[in-house]
C-alpha positions in Angstrom: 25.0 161.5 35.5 22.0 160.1 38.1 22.4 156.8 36.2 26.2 156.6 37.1 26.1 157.8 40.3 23.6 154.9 41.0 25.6 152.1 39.4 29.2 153.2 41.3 27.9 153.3 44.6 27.7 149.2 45.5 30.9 149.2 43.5 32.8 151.4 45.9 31.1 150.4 48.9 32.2 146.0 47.9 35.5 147.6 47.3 35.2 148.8 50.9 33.6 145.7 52.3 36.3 143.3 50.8 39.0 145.4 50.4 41.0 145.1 53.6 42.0 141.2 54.9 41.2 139.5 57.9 43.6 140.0 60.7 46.1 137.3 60.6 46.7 134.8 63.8 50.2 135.3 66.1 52.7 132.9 65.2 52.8 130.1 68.3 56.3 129.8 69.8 57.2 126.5 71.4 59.4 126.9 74.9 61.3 124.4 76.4 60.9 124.6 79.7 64.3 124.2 81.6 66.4 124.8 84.9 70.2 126.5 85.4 72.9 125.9 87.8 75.5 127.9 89.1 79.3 127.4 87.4 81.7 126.8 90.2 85.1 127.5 90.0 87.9 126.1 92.3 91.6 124.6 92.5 91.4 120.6 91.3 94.1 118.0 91.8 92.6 116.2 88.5 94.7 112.9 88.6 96.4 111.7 85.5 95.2 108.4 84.7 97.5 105.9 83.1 98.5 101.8 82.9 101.7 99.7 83.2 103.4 96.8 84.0 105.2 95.7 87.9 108.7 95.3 88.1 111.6 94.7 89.8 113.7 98.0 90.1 116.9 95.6 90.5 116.9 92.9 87.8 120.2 91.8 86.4 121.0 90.1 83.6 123.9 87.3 84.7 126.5 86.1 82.6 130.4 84.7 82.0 133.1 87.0 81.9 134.7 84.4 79.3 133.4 82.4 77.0 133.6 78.6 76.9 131.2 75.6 77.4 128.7 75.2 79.7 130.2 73.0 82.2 126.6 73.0 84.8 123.5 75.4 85.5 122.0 74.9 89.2 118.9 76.8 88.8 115.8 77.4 86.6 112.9 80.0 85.6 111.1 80.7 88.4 113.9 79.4 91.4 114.4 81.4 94.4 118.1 82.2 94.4 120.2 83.7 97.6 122.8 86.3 97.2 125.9 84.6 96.3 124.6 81.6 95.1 126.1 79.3 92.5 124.3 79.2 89.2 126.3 77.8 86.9 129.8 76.8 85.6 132.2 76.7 82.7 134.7 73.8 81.5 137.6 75.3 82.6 139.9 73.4 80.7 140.4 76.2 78.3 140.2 78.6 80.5 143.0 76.8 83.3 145.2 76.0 80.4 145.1 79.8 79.6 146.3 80.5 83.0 148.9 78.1 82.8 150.3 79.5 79.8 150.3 82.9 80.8 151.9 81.0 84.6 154.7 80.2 82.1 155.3 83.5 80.5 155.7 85.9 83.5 158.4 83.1 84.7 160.4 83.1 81.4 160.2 87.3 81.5 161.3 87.0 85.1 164.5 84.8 83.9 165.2 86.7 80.8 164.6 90.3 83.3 167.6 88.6 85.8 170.1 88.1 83.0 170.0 90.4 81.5 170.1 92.7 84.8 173.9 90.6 85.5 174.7 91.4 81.6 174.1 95.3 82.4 175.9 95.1 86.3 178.6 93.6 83.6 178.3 96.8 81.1 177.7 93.5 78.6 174.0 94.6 78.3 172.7 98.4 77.6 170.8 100.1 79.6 167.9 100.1 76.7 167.7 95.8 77.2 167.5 96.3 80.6 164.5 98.8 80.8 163.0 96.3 77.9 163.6 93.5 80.0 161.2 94.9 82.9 158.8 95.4 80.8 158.6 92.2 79.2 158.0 91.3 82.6 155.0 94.0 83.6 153.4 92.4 80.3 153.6 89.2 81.4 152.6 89.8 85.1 149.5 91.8 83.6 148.6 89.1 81.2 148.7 86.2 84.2 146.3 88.6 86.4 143.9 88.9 83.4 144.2 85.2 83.0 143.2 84.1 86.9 140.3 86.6 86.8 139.0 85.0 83.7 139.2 81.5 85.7 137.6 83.1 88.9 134.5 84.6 86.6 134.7 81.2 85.0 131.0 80.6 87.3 127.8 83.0 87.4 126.9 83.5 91.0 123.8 85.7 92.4 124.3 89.2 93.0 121.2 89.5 94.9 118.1 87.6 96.3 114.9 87.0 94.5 113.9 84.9 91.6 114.8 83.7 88.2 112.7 85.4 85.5 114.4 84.0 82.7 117.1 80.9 81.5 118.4 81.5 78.1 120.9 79.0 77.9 121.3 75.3 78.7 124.2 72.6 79.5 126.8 71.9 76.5 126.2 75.0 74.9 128.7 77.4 74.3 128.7 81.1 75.9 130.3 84.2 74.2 131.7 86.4 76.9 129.1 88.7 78.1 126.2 86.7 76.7 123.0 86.7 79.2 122.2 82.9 80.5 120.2 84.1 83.5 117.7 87.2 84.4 116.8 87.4 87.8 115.2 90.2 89.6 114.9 91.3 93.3 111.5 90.5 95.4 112.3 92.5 98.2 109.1 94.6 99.0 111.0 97.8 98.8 112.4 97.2 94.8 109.1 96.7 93.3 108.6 99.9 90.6 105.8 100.0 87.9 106.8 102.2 84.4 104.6 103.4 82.3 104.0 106.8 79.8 102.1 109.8 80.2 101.3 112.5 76.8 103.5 115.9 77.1 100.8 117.7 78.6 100.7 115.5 81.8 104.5 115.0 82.1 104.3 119.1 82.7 102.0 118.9 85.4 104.2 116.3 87.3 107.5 116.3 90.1 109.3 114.1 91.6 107.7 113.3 95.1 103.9 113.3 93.7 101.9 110.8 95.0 99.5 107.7 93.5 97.3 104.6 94.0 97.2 101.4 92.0 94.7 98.9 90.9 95.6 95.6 90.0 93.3 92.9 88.2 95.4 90.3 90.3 93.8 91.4 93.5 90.2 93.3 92.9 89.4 95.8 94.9 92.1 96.7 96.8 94.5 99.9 96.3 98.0 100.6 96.2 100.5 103.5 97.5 102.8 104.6 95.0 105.3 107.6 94.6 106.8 109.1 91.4 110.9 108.7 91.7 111.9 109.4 87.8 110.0 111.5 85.4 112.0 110.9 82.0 113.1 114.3 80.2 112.8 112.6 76.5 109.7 111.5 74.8 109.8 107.7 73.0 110.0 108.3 69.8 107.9 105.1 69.0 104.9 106.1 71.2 105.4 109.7 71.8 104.8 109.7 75.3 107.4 110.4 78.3 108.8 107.3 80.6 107.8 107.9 84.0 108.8 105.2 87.1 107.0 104.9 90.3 108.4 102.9 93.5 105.3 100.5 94.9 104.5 100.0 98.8 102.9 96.9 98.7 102.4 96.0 102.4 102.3 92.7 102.8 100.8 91.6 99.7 103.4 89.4 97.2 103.7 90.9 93.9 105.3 89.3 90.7 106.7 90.4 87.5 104.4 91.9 85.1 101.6 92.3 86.7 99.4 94.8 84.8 98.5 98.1 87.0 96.1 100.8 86.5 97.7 104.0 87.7 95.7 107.5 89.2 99.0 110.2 89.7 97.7 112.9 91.8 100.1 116.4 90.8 100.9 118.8 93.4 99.9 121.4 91.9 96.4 122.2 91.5 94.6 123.5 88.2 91.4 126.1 88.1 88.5 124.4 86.7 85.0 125.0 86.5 82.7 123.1 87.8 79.2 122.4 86.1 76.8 119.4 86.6 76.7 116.6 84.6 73.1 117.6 83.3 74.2 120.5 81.4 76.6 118.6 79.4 75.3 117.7 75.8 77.1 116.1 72.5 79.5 114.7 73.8 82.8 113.4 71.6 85.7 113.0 73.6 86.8 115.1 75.2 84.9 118.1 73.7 80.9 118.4 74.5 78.4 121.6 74.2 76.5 123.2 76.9 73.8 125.9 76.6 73.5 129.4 78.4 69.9 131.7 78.6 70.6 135.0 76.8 70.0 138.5 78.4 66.0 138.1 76.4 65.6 135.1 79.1 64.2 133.5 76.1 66.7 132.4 73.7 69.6 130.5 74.4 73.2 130.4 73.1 75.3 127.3 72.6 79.0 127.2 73.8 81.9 124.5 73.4 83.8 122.9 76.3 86.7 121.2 76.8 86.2 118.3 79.4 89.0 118.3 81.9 87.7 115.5 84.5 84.4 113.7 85.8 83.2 113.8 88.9 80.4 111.5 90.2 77.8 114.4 89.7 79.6 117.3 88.4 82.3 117.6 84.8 85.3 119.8 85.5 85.5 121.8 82.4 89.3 123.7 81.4 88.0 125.7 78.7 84.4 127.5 77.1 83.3 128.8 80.2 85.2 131.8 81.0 82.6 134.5 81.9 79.6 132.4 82.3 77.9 132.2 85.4 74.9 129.5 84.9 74.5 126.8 82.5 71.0 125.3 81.8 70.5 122.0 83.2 67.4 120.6 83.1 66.3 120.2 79.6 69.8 120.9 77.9 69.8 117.8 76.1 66.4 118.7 74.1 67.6 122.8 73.1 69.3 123.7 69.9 71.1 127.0 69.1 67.5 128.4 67.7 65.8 127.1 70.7 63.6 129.1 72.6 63.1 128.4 76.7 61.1 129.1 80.1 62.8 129.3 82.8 61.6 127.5 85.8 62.1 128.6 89.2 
């Protein structure tokens, strides 16, 4: 019993000795270190950005009331033309020989109208052949008028100053009635409009009356007052967008035809959007970006989507993801993920 006693004594005490482990070392955390900044919210004009083309907002496509041949055109692309201007002419043979037909028909319905008026004073003639007999005559007399108009439109003259855009015909061809040989448009300072398109969502935030500025690669660096005057009520169905028009004050500067524009529409109406610096805003992909709040802990952080509404030249106006936030981190933001752990620094 001695004996075994003596041999299971070191045995218990090395179980003691080795039986418990070494204390093990605290995990190390890694913190970002990192600053905030407040969110601001307030009313923003945010314009609507858009492109398009200058125009005239009186062009006018010119042609013959009649057809015929092409007798003489005065003018070509790119003239300055006067109101009332000659531009071109028919070969009125056709057209006088027409006249003088139709001369001859109201005459012979005039004769036939007088006899048979002395037939009917005579009770030869009915009534019926009388009243057919006058209106022989209105046909006739309507047919001459139709015919001297035709010879008086048998010329294109200009229904307005400004300049030829386009000639789509030339001498010795023949003209259908109502086919374009001239497109002119008005250079008075006051006619010059610009059109473009804006998506569904801008066209709601705009009236008639709203104010803009243009840019124009023709003359860098200078700006342009324009105002809205039509907002179109039907999408295009080819581009899905909604035709707006907007009448140009261009001072003293000469404009042309086509000249490309980039448009900034400010609405009347002001929008709520928070405001957060540009610092804070991380991954971005269009429109959509991430920013990062400090949770209650005031170590961990929480990672939030945003819509972008505009950009500022230090601060991102933001529409939506922010509601109920108060500070965004800034400094640092771009190096946090969502199992990020931070300092705040003061």
């Amino acid at each position: 019993m001695k004996q075994l006693f003596f041999y299971g004594l070191p045995a218990i005490v090395l179980l003691v000795s080795c039986g418990g482990a070494a204390p093990a070392k605290e995990e190390t955390i890694v913190r970002t270190p990192v600053k905030t900044a407040a969110v601001e919210q307030r009313q923003y004009v945010a314009p609507i950005v858009s492109s398009g083309t200058i125009g005239s907002d009186k062009e006018a496509r010119l042609s013959f009331k009649t057809g015929g041949v092409i007798a003489q055109l005065h003018v070509d692309e790119g003239d300055a033309v006067h109101a009332g201007q000659l531009l071109g002419t028919l070969n009125i043979t056709e057209i006088h020989a027409q006249a003088m037909q139709a001369q001859q028909s109201f005459d012979k319905a005039m004769r036939r109208q007088k006899r048979t008026e002395n037939l009917y004073n005579d009770s030869t003639a009915t009534r019926e052949e009388l009243e057919n007999s006058q209106t022989d005559v209105d046909i006739a007399q309507q047919a001459l008028h139709i015919a001297r108009f035709n010879e008086q439109y048998a010329a294109i003259y200009a229904n307005q100053s400004g300049r030829v855009l386009h000639k789509m015909m030339n001498t010795g061809e023949v003209a259908a009635p109502g086919q374009t040989v001239y497109v002119i448009n008005s250079t008075n300072a006051s006619d010059w409009v610009i059109r473009s398109g804006v998506a569904d969502r801008d066209w709601a935030r705009l009236a008639v009356g709203d104010t803009a500025t243009l840019q124009l690669d023709a003359y860098p660096g200078k700006t342009w007052k324009a105002i809205l005057t039509e907002r179109g009520e039907e999408a295009d169905p080819a581009t899905g967008t909604f035709p707006i028009k907007l009448k140009v004050l261009p001072g003293d500067f000469t404009l042309a035809n086509g000249l490309t524009a980039k448009i900034s529409i400010y609405p009347s109406h002001a929008v709520p959007l928070f405001f957060i610096p540009v610092a804070a805003i991380t991954e971005v992909n269009h429109t959509t970006a991430y920013v990062y709040t400090i949770n209650a802990d005031g170590k961990s952080v929480t990672r939030h989507a945003v819509n972008i509404s505009c950009q500022l030249k230090d601060a991102v106006g933001v529409d939506k993801g922010l509601e109920n936030i108060s500070r965004v981190v800034t400094d640092g933001a771009s190096f946090l993920r969502e199992n990020s752990f931070v300092t705040e620094m003061h």
